[in-house]
LOBA-576256 format. One record per residue: residue number from 0; chain; x, y, z of N, C-alpha, C in turn. Coordinates in pm, 1 decimal. Layout:
N
[NUM,"A",[X,Y,Z],[X,Y,Z],[X,Y,Z]]
...
This chain:
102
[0,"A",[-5054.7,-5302.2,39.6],[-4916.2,-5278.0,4.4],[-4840.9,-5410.5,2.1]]
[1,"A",[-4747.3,-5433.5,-123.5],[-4652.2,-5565.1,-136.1],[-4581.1,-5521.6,-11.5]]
[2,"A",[-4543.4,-5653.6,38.3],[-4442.9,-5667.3,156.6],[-4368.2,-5774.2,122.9]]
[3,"A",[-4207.6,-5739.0,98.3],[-4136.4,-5904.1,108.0],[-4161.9,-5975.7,164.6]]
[4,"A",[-4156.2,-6133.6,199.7],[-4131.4,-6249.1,302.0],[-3988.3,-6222.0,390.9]]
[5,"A",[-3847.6,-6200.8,262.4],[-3800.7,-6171.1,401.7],[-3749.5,-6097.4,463.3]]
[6,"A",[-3787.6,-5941.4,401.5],[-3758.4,-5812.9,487.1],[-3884.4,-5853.4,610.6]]
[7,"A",[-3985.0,-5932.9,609.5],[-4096.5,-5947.5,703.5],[-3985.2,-6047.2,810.1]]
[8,"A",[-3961.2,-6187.0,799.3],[-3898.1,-6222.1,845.6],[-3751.9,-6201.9,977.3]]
[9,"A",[-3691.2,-6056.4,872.9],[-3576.6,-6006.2,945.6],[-3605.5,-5944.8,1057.5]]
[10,"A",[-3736.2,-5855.0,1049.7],[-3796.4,-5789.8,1112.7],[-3917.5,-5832.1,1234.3]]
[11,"A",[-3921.0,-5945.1,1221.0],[-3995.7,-6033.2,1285.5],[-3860.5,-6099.9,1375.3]]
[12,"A",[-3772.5,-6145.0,1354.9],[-3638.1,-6178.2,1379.2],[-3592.4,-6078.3,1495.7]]
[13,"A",[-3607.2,-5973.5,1448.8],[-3529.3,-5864.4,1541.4],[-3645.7,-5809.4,1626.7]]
[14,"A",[-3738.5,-5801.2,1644.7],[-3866.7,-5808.3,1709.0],[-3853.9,-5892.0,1852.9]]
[15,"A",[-3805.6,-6045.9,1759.8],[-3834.5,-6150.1,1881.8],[-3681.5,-6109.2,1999.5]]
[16,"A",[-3546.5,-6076.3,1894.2],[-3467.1,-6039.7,1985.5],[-3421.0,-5947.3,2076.8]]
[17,"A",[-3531.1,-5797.6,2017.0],[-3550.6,-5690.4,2100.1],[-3609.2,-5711.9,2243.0]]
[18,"A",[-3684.1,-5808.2,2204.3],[-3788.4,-5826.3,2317.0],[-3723.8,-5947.6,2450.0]]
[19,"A",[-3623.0,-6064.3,2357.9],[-3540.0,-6139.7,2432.4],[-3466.3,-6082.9,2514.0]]
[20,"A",[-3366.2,-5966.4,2459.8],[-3229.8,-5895.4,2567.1],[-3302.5,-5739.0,2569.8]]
[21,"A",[-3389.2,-5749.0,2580.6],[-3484.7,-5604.6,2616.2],[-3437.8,-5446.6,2598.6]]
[22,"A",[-3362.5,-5457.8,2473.1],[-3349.1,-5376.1,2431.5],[-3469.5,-5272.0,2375.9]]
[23,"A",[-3493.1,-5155.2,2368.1],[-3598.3,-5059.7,2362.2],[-3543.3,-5037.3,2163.4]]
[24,"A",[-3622.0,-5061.7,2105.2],[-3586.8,-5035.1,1969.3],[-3602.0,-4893.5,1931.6]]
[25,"A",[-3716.2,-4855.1,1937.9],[-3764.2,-4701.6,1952.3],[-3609.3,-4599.2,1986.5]]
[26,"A",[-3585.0,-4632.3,2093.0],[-3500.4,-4586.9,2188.1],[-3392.7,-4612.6,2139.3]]
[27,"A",[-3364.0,-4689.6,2078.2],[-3213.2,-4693.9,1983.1],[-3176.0,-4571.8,1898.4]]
[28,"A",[-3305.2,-4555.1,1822.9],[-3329.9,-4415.2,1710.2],[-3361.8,-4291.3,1752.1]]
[29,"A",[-3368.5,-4286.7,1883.5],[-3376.5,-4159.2,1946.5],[-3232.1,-4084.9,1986.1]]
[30,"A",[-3207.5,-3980.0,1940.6],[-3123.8,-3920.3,1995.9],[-3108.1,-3928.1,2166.9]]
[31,"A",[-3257.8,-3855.1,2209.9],[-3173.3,-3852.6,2354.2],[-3253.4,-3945.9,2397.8]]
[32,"A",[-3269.9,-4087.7,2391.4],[-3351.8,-4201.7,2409.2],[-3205.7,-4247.4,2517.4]]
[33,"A",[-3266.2,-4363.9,2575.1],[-3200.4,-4410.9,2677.1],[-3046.1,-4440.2,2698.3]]
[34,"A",[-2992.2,-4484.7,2503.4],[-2899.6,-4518.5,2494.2],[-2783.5,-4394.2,2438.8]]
[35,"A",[-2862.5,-4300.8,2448.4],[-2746.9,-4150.9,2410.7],[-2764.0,-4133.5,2237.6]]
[36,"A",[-2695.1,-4017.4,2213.4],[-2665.1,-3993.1,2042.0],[-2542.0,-4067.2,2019.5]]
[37,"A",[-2443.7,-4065.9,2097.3],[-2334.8,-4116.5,2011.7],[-2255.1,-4196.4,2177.0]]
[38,"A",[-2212.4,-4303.8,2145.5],[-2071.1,-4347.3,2225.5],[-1945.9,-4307.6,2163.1]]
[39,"A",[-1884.3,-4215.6,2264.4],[-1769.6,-4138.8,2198.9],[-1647.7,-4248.2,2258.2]]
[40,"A",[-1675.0,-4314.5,2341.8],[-1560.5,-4447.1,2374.3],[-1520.0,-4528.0,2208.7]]
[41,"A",[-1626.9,-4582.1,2197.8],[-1676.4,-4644.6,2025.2],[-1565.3,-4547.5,1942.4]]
[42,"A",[-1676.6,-4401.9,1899.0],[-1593.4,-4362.5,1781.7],[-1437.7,-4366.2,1840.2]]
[43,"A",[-1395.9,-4304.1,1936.4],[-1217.5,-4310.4,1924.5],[-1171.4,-4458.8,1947.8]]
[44,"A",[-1174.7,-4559.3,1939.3],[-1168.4,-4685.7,1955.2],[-1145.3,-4720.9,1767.4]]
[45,"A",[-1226.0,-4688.2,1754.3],[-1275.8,-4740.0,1591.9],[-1169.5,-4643.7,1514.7]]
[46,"A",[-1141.9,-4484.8,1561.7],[-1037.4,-4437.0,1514.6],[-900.8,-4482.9,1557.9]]
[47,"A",[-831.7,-4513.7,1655.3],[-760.8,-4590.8,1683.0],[-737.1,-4694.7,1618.6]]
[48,"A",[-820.0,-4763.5,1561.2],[-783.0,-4895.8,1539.8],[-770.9,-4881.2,1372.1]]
[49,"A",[-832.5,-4804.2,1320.8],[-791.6,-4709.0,1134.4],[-640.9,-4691.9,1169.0]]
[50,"A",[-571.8,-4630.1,1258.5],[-465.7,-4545.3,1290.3],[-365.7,-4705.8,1307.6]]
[51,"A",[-386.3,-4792.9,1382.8],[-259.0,-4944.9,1424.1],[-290.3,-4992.0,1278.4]]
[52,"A",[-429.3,-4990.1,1197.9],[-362.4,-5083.9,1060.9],[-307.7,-5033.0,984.1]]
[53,"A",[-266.6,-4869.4,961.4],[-204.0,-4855.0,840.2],[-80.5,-4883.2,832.7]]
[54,"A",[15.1,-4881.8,916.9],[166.7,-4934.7,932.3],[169.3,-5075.4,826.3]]
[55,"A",[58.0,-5176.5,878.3],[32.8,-5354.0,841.0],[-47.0,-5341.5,691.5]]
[56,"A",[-81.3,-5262.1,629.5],[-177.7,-5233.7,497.6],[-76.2,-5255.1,372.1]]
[57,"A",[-106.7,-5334.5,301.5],[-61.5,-5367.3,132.0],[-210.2,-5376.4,51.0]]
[58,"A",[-216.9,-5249.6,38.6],[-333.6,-5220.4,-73.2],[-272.8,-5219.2,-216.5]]
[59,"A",[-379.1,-5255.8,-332.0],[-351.6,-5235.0,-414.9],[-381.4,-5103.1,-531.3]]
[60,"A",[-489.8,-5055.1,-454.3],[-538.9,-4915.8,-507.3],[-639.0,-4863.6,-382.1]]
[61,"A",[-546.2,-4738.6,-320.3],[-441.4,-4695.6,-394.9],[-345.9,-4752.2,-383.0]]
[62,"A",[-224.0,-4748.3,-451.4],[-118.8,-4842.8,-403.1],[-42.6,-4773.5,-269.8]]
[63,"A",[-29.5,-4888.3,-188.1],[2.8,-4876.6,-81.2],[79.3,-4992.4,-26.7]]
[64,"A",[188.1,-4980.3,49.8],[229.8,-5066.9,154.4],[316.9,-4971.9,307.4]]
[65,"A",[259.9,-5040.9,372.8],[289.2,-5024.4,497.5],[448.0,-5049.9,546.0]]
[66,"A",[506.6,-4995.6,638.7],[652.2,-5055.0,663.1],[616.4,-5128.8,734.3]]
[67,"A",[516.6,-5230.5,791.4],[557.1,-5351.5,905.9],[483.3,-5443.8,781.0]]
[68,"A",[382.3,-5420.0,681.1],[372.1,-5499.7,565.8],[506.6,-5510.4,506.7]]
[69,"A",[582.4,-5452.0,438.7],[716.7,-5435.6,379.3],[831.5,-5531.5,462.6]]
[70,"A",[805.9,-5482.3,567.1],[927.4,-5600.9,658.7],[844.5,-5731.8,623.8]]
[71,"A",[746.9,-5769.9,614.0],[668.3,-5874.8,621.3],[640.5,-5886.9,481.1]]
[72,"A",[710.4,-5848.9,369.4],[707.6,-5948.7,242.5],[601.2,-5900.9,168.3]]
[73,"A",[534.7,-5830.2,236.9],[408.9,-5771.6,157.6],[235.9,-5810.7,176.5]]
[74,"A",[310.3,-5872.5,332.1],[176.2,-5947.2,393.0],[76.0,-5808.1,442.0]]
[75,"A",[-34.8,-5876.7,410.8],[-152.2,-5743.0,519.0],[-185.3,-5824.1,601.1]]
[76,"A",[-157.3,-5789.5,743.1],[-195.6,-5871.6,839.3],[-292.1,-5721.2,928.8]]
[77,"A",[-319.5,-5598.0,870.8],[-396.0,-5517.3,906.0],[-546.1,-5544.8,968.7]]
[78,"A",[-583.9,-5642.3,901.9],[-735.8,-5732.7,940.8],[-700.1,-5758.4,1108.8]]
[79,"A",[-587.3,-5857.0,1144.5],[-561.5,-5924.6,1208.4],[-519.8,-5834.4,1301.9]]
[80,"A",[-461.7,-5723.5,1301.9],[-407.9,-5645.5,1395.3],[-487.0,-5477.3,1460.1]]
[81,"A",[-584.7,-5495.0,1365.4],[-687.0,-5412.4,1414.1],[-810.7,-5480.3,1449.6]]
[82,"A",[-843.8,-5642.7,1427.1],[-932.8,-5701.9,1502.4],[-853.0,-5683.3,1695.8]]
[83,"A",[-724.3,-5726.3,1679.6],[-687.5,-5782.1,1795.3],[-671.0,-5669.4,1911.7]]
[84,"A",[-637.8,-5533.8,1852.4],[-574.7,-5432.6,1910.1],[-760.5,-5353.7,1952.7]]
[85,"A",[-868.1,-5304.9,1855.5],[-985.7,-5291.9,1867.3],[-1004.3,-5375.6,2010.6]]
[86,"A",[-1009.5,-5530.7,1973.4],[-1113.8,-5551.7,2069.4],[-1064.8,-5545.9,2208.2]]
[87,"A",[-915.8,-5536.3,2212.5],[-857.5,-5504.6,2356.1],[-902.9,-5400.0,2431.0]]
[88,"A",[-880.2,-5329.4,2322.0],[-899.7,-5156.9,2326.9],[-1045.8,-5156.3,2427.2]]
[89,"A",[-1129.5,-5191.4,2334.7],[-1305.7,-5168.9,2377.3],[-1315.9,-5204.1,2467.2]]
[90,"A",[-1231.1,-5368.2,2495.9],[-1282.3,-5424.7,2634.4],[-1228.9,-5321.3,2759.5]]
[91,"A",[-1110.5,-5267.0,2727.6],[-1030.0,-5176.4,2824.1],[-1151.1,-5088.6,2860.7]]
[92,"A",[-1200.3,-5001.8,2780.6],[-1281.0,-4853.5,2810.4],[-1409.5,-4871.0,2845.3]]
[93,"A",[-1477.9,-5012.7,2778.2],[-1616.6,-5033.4,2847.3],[-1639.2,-5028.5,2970.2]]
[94,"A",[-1681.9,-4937.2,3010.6],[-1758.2,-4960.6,3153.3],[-1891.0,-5128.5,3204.5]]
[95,"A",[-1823.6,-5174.3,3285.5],[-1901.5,-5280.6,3303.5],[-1968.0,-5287.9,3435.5]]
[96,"A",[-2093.0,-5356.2,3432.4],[-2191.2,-5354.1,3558.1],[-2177.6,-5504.9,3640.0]]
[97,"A",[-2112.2,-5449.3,3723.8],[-2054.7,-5594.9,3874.9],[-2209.5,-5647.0,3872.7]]
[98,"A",[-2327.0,-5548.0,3913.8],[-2442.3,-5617.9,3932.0],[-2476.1,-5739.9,3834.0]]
[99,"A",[-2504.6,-5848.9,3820.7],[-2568.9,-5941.2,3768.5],[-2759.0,-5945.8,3830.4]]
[100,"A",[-2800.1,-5963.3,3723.4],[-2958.9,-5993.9,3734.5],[-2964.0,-6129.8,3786.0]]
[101,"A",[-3053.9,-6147.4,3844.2],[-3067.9,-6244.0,3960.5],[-3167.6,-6373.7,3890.3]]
């Protein structure tokens, strides 16, 4: 069977980094594998953060502008305000492990 070089590569790539931060790959694609079916922190986070850019949105199709775009001249600063507000967000709800590996 033909095999690309660098679908081989990517995959060789992610191989070496599964195995670096020991992530279980298998176990990624498993439903009830180690890491769960879904992080429901994630999806409402990610909905949240759809919900702070539309106010900041100047689309052009469909046409759209936002009232804090509109006060702002017609700027989309939506990128900028759902990067900033997201990653607050996530860092807020992640649960984090005090333990450090030794």
């Amino acid at each position: 069977m033909w095999e690309d070089p660098i679908v081989a590569e990517v995959h060789r790539i992610r191989e070496q980094l599964a195995a670096k931060f020991n992530y279980d790959v298998e176990a990624i694609f498993a439903p009830n594998g180690r890491y769960g079916a879904v992080n429901w922190r994630t999806i409402g986070v990610f909905l949240v953060g759809i919900a702070v850019e539309i106010p900041f949105m100047n689309a052009s199709y469909p046409q759209f502008e936002g009232p804090a775009a509109h006060a702002l001249s017609g700027a989309d600063i939506s990128w900028l305000v759902g990067f900033v507000i997201t990653g607050a967000l996530y860092f807020a709800v992640t649960p984090r492990d005090t333990a450090r590996p030794g």
